[in-house]
C-alpha positions in Angstrom: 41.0 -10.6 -19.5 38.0 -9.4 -17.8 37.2 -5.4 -17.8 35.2 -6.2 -15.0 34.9 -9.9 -13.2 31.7 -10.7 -11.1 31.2 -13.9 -9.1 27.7 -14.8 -8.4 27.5 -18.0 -5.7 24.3 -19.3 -4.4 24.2 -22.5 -1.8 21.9 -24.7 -3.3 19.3 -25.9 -1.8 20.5 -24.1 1.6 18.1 -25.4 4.2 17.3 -28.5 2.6 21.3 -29.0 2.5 22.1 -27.9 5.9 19.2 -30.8 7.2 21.0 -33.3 4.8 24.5 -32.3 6.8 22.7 -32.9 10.0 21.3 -36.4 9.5 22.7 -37.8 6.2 19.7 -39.9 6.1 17.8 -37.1 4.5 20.6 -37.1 1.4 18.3 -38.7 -1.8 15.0 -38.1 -0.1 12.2 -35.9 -1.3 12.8 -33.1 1.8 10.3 -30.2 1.9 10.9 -27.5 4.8 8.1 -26.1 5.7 5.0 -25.5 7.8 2.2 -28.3 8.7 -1.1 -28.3 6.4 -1.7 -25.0 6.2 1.5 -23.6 5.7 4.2 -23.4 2.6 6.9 -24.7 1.2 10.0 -22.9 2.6 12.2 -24.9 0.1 12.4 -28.5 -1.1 15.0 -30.6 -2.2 15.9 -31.5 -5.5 14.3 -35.3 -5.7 11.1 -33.1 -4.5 11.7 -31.1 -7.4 11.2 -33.5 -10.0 7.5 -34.3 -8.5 6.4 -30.5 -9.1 7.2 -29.0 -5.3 8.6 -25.7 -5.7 8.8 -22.6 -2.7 6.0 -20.9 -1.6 3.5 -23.8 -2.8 1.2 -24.4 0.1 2.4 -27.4 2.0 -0.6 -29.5 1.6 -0.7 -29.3 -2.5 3.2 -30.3 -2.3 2.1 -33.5 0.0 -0.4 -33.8 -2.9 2.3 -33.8 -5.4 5.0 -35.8 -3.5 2.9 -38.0 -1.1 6.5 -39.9 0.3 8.4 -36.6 1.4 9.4 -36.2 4.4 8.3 -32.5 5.8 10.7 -30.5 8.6 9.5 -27.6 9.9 12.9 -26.2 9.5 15.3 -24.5 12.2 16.8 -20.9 11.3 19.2 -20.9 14.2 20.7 -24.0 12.4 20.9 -22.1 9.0 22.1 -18.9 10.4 24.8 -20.5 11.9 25.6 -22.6 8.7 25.7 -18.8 6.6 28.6 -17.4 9.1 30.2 -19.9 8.4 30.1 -19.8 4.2 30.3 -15.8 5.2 33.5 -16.3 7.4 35.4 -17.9 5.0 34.3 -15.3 1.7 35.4 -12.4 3.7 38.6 -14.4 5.0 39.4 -14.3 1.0 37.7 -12.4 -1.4 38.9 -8.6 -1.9 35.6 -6.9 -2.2 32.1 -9.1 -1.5 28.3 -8.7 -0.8 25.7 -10.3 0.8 22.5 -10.6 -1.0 21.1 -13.2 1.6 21.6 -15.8 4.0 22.6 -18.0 0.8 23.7 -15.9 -1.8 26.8 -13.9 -2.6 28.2 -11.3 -4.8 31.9 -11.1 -5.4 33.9 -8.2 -7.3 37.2 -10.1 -8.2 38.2 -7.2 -10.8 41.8 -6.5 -11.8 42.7 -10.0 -10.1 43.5 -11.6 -13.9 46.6 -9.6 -13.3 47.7 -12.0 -10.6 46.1 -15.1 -11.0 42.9 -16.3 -13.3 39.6 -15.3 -11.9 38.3 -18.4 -12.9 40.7 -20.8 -11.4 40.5 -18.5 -8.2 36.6 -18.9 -7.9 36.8 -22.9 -8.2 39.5 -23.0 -5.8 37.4 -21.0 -3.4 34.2 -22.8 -3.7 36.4 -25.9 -3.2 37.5 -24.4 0.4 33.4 -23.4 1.2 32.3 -27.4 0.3 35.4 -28.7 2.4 34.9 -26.6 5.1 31.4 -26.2 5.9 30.4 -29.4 3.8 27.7 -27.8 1.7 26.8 -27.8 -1.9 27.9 -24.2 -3.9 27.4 -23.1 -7.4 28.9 -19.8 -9.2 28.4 -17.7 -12.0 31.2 -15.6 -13.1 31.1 -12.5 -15.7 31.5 -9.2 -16.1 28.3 -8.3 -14.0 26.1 -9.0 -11.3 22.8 -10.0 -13.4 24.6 -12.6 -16.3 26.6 -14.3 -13.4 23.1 -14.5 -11.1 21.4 -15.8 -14.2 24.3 -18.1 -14.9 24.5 -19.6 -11.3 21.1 -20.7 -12.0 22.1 -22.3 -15.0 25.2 -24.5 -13.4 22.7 -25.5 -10.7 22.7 -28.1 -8.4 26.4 -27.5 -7.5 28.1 -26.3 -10.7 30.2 -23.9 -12.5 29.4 -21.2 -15.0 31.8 -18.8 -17.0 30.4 -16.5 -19.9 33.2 -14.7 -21.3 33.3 -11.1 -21.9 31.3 -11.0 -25.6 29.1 -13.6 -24.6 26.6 -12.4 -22.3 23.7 -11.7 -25.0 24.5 -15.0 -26.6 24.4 -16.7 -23.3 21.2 -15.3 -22.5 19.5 -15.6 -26.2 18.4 -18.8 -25.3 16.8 -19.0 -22.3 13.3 -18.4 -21.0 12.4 -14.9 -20.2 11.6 -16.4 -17.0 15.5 -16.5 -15.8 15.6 -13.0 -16.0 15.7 -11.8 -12.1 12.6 -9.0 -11.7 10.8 -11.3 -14.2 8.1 -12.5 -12.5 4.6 -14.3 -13.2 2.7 -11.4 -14.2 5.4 -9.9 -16.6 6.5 -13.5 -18.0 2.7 -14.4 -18.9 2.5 -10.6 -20.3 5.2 -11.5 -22.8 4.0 -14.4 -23.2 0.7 -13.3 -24.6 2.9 -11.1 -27.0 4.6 -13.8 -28.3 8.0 -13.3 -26.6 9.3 -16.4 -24.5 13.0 -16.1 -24.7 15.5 -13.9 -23.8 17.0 -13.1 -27.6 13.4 -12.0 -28.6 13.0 -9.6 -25.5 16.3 -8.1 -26.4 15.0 -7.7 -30.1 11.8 -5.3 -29.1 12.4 -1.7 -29.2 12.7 -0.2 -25.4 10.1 2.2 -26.1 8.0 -0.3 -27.1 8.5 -2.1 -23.7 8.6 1.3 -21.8 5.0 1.9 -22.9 3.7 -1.1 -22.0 5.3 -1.9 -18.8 6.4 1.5 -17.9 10.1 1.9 -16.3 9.8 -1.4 -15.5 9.9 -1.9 -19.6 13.3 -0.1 -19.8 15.3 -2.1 -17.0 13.8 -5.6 -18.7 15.3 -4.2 -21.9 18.6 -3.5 -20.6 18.7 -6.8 -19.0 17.7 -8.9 -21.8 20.4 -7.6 -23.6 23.0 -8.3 -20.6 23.5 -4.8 -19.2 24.2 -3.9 -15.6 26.4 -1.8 -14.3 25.3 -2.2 -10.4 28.1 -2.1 -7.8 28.2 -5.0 -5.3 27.9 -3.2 -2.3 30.5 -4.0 0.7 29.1 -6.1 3.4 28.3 -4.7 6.8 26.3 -6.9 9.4 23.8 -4.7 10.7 22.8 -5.4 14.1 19.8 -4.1 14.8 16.8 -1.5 13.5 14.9 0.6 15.6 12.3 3.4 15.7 10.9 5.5 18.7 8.1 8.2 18.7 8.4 11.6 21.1 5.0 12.7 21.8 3.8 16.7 21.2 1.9 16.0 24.5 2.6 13.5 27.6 -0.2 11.1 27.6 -1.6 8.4 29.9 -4.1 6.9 27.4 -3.0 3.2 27.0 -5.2 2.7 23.8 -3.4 5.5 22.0 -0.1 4.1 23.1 -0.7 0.9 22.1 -2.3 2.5 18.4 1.4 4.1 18.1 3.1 1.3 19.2 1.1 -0.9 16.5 1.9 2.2 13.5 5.5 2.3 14.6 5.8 -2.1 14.7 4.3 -2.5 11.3 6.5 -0.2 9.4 9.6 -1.2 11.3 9.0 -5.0 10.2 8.1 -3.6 6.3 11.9 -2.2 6.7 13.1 -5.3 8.1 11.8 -7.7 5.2 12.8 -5.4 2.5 16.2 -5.5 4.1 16.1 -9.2 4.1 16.5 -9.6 7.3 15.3 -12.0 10.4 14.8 -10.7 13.7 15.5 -12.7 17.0 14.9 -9.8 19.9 12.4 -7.7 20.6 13.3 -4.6 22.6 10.3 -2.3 24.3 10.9 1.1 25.3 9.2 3.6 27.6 10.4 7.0 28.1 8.3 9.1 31.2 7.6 12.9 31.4 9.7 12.6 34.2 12.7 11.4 31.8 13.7 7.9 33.9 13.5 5.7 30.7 12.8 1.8 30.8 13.5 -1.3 28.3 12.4 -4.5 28.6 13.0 -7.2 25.9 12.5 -10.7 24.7 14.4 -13.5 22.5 11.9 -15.4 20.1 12.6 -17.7 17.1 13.9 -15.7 14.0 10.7 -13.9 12.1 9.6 -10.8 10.2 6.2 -12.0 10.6 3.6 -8.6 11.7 1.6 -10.9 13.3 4.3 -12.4 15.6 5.8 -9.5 16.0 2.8 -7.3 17.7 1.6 -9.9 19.7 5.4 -10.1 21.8 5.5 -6.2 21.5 2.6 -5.8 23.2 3.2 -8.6 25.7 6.6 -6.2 26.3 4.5 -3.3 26.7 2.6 -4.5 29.2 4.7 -5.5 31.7 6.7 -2.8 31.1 3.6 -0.1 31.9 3.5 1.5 35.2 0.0 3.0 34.8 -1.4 6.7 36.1 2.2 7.8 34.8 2.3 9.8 31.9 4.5 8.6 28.8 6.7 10.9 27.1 8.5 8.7 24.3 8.1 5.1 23.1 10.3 3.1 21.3 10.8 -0.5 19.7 14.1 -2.3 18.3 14.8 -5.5 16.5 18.2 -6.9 17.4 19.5 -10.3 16.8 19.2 -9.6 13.0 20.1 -12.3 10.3 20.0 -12.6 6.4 17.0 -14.1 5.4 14.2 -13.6 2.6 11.0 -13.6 4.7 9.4 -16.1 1.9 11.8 -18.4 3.1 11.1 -18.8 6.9 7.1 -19.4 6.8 7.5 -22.4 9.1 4.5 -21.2 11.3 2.6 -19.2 9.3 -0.5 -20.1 7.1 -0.8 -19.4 3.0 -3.3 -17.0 3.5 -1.7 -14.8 6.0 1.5 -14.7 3.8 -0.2 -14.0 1.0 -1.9 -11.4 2.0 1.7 -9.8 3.8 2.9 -10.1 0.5 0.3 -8.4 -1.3 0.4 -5.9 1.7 4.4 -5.2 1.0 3.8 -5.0 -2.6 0.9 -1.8 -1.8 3.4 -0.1 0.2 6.7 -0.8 -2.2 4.3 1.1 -4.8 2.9 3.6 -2.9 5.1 4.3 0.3 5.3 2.6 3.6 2.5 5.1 5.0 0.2 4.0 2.6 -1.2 0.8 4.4 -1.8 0.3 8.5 -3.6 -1.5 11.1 -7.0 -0.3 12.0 -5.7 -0.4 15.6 -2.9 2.1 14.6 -5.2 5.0 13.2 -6.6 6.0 16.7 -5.1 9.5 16.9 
């Protein structure tokens, strides 16, 4: 019997499976979803795989690699739609669940052993998701959220995983340090160079040792090496929307330092909105005068986090919203329309070098605050 029984599922493959379910065609083909030339790989299908393709390669080296796929540009409507539906039936069932992302799911199934197994209860649920909504699922299940993750990927492409309570360090031992979630290609070619490249040899060095040279990071790489986690998986809420608005200390009629605010307040709103995963579909603009009448105009646009994207519709809002010679008194924008989705994952416009620099962007103000980084056009003050 479990103390504690955590259920890890992941859709494999998600938008590559949810094209296949469209036009079974596509089922066997080398599939990448993606942008043209010079855009990335949103995610590729397993035949694709085999040739080198992974996510986030630049589409163009991935056509290199796998000259006979066939490229998408990919459709997030379509794969929204396809996540209610895995979501609809995992909430219809499961006693306490979270949603990582528009593909992945936590479930907490503890104290159920008392009633039926948890493990014949997981397969007979991710026997309802593939009959229902006709896409590949695979699960993980053990006593926590990091050795189920970590063993999803292991029963991957649409497969089952139990390590039973005891045998999360020996499940782990094995495997590439690599596996490890946080672990990514900085740290993994760090412990690399010191001559630790699986799992059971990380959990071996002392955590001071790792604390010194990766700093806190060094202690939570420990803990996970050596299967610990006690993180709660957090109830589900959908969150509809996010929104920010500024008040300012003096009416103003100067449209450049409007539009400087309205650029400061954008960019940190999307920052929030990719760190929370999400994919906005509605822009809302709002204007506030000194006389207090207050106006909103909005538009719908395809689903995006993009900075880029989203200033250039804000300010489009803004614009026809503006009666000039009045003065302004507040101004406000909202993202509504919000879906799960890992920004990484929906670069079907955008070019490599514009989301690699938003990622490097991100990763500045993770480290040092969301103040620490803006547009030039936002510091007019």
């Amino acid at each position: 019997m479990f103390d504690r029984a955590i259920l890890h599922m992941d859709l494999d493959a998600f938008f590559v499976s949810v094209e296949c379910l469209r036009n079974s065609a596509l089922l066997g083909k080398p599939l990448i979803i993606g942008g043209g030339t010079r855009g990335v790989v949103s995610s590729c299908s397993y035949e694709a795989r085999r040739f080198g393709v992974h996510s986030a390669m630049p589409t163009k080296m991935a056509m290199r690699l796998c000259p006979d796929a066939i490229v998408i540009k990919g459709d997030m409507e379509a794969y929204s739609k396809h996540s209610k539906i895995v979501t609809e039936i995992i909430a219809e069932q499961a006693p306490l669940f979270e949603k990582a992302s528009i593909d992945e799911f936590y479930l907490d199934l503890t104290g159920m052993d008392r009633h039926m197994g948890c493990w014949k209860w997981s397969k007979e649920l991710r026997q309802r998701i593939i009959k229902e909504s006709g896409l590949p699922i695979s699960f993980g299940l053990s006593i926590n959220k990091l050795v189920s993750k970590v063993g999803t990927g292991e029963a991957k492409p649409n497969g089952m995983k139990l390590v039973e309570t005891g045998d999360e360090k020996g499940f782990l031992a094995p495997l590439s340090t690599s596996k490890i979630p946080s672990i990514g290609k900085a740290t993994y070619k760090k412990l690399s160079f010191m001559g630790v490249r699986t799992v059971g040899k990380l959990a071996e060095i002392p955590p001071e040792l790792l604390r010194r040279e990766f700093g806190k990071q060094g202690l939570s790489i420990w803990r996970k090496a050596n299967g610990l986690d006690d993180s709660p998986v957090v109830p589900f809420h959908e969150r509809k929307s996010i929104s920010t608005e500024r008040t300012f200390n003096e009416d103003t009629i100067d449209v450049r330092y409007l539009k400087s605010r309205l650029t400061d307040m954008l960019t940190k709103l999307a920052f929030e909105l990719r760190e929370a995963q999400k994919l906005t579909s509605v822009i809302t603009v709002k204007i506030r005068y000194a006389d207090f009448n207050t106006y909103t105009h909005q538009c719908k646009i395809p689903y995006t986090a993009n900075d880029r994207v989203l200033l250039e519709k804000t300010e489009e809002l803004f614009d026809k919203l503006y009666q000039r010679r009045q003065l302004v008194r507040l101004l406000g924008v909202r993202f509504s329309g919000l879906v799960h989705g890992n920004y990484q994952m929906q670069l079907f416009e955008d070019t490599v070098e514009e989301t690699q620099l938003l990622q490097q962007l991100d990763h500045i103000r993770r480290k040092f605050g969301k103040n620490a980084l803006g547009r030039a056009s936002s510091l007019l003050d």
